[in-house]
C-alpha positions as CSV (number, residue, x, y, z in Angstrom):
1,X,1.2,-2.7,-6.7
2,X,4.1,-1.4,-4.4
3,X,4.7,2.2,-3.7
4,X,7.1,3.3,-1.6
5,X,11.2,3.9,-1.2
6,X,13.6,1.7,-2.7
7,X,15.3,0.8,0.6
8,X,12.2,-0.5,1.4
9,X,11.2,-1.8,-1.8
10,X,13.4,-5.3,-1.1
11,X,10.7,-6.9,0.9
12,X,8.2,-6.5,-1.9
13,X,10.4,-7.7,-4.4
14,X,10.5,-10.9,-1.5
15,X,7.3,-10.9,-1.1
16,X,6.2,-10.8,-4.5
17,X,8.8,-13.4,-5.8
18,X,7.2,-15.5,-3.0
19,X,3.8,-15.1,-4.6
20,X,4.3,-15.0,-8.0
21,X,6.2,-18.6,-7.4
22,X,3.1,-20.2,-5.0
23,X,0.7,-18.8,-7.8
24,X,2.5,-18.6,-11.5
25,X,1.0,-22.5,-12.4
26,X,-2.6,-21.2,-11.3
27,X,-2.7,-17.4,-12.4
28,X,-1.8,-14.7,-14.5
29,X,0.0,-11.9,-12.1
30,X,1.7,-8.8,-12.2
31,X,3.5,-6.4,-10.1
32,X,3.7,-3.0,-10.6
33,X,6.5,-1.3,-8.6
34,X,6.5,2.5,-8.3
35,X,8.8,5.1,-6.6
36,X,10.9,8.1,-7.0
37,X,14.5,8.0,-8.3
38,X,16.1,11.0,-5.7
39,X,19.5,10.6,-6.9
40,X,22.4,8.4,-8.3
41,X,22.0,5.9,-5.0
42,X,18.4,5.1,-5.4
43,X,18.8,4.5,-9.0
44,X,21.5,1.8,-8.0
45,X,19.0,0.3,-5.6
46,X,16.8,0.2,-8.3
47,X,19.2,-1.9,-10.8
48,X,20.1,-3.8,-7.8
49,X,16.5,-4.9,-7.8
50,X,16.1,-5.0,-11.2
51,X,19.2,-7.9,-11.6
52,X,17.6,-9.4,-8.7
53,X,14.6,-9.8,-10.2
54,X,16.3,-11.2,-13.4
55,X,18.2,-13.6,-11.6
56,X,14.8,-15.0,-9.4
57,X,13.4,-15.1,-13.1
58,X,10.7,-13.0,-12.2
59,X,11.1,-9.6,-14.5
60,X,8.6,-10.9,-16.7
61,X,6.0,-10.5,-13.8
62,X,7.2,-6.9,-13.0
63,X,6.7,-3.4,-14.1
64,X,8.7,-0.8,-13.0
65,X,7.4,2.9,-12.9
66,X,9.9,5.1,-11.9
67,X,9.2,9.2,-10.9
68,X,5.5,8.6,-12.4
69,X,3.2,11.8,-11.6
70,X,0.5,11.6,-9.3
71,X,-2.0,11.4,-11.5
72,X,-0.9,8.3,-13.4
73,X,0.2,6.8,-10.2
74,X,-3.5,7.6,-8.8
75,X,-5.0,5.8,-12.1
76,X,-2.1,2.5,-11.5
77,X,-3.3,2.5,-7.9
78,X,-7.6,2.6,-9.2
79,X,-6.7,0.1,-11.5
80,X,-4.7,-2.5,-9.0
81,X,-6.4,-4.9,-6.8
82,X,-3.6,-4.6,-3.8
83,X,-1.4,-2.4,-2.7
84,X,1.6,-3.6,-0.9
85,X,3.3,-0.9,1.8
86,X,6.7,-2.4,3.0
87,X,8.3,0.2,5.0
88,X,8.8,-0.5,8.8
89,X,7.9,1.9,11.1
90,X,6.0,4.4,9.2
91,X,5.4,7.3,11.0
92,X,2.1,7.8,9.3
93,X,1.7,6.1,5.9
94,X,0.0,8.9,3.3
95,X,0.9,6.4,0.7
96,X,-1.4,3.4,2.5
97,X,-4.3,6.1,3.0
98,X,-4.1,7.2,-0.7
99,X,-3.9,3.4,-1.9
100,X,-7.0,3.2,0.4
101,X,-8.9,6.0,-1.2
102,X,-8.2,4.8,-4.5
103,X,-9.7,1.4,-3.3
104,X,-6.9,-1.2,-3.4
105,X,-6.7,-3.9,-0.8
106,X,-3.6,-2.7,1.1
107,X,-1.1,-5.3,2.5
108,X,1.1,-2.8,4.9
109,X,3.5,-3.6,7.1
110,X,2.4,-4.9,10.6
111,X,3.9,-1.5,12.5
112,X,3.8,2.3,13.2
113,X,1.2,4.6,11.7
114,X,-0.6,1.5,9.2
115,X,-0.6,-0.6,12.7
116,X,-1.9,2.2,14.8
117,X,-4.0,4.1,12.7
118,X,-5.1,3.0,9.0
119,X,-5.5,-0.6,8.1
120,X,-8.0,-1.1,11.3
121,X,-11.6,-1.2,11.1
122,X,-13.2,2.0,11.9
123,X,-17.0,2.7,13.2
124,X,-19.1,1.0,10.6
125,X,-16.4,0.3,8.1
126,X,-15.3,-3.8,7.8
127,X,-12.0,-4.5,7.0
128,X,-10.0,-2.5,4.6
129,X,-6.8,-5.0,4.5
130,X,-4.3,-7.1,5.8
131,X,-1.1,-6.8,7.9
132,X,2.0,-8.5,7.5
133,X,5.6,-8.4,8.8
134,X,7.2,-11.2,7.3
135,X,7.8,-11.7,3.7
136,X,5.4,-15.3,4.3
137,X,2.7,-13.3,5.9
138,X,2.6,-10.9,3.0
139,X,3.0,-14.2,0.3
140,X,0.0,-15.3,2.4
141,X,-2.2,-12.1,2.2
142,X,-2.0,-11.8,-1.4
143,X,-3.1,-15.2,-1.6
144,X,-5.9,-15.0,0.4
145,X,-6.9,-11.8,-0.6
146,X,-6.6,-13.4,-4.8
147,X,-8.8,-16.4,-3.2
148,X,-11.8,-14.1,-2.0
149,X,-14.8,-14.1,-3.4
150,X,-15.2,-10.7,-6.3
151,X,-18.2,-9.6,-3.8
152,X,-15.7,-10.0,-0.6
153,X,-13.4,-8.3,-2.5
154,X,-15.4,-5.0,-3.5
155,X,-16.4,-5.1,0.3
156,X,-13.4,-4.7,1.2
157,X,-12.3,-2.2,-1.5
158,X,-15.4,-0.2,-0.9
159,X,-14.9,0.0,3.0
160,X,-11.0,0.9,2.1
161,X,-12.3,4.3,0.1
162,X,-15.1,4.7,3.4
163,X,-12.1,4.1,5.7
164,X,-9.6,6.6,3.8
165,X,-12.1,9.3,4.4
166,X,-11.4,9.6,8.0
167,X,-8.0,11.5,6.9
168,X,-9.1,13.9,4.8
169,X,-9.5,17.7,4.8
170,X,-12.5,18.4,5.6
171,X,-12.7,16.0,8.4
172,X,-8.8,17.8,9.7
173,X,-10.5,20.8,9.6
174,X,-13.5,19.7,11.7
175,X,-11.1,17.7,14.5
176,X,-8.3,20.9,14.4
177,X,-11.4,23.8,15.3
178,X,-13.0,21.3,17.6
179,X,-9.4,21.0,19.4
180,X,-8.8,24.9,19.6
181,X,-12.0,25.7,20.1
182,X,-11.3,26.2,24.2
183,X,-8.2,28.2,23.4
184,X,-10.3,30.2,21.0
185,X,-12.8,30.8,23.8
186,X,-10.4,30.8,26.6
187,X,-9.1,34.8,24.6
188,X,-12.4,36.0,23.9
């Protein structure tokens, strides 16, 4: 499953075309591509992706969700076995930690906030997914990550919903009065 902006959503459409070629004579696959229509531009990035699609010969293997709310696009994320995050140079990446904690296997782009901060092993967690910056290193995670065994794959699903658990609010709380707790004490 992709999530993310259509500008962005090119290099999944790559990437999955890439796959769904390597893998159509072996396996039954799908993508599901989700994302918010703004306006009249990203609707024409859309179609534009849409007739790409046709023309690769590829829209049989794609859904398209478009403005979903965030419950379905919770229960599409639970029910997918990757997540693909295609945007270079996220500054954070909610979308990759909510793919986490829904337990996908995230392919994310190989830079900012994924890089840095979320698709890294943390203290007693394994791996939680892959990183790729090139539409042949994200061909080659799916595949690898389709090859796994179903055990290595609920490992890593199971460490992804561990992992996501890092970011949430409970555990911002905790790290924010921990980091004003000398100012607090500095004005008593």
């Amino acid at each position: 499953m992709g999530v993310g902006k259509w500008m962005e959503l090119n290099l999944i459409l790559h990437s999955g075309n890439a796959f769904i070629i390597q893998s159509s004579l072996v396996l039954q696959v799908s993508l599901t591509i989700a994302g918010g229509c703004r306006n009249e531009e990203d609707e024409m990035r859309v179609n534009h992706l849409k007739e790409y699609a046709k023309k690769l010969g590829v829209e049989k293997n794609l859904e398209w969700k478009l403005n979903v709310p965030y419950g379905e696009l919770y229960q599409l994320l639970n029910s997918s076995l990757i997540s693909i995050h295609t945007m270079r140079n996220e500054h954070f990446g909610i979308s990759v930690v909510e793919a986490l904690a829904a337990g996908t296997i995230m392919v994310a782009h190989k830079s900012g906030g994924p890089l840095m901060d979320i698709v890294d092993p943390c203290e007693g967690v394994a791996s939680v997914g892959y990183l790729a910056d090139t539409k042949e290193e994200f061909a080659s995670s799916i595949l690898s990550i389709i090859s796994l065994s179903p055990s290595s794959r609920s490992q890593i699903r199971e460490s992804a919903r561990l992992s996501s658990q890092r970011f949430s609010e409970a555990v911002f709380e905790e790290k924010w009065m921990q980091s004003i707790a000398p100012l607090t004490e500095t004005f008593a």
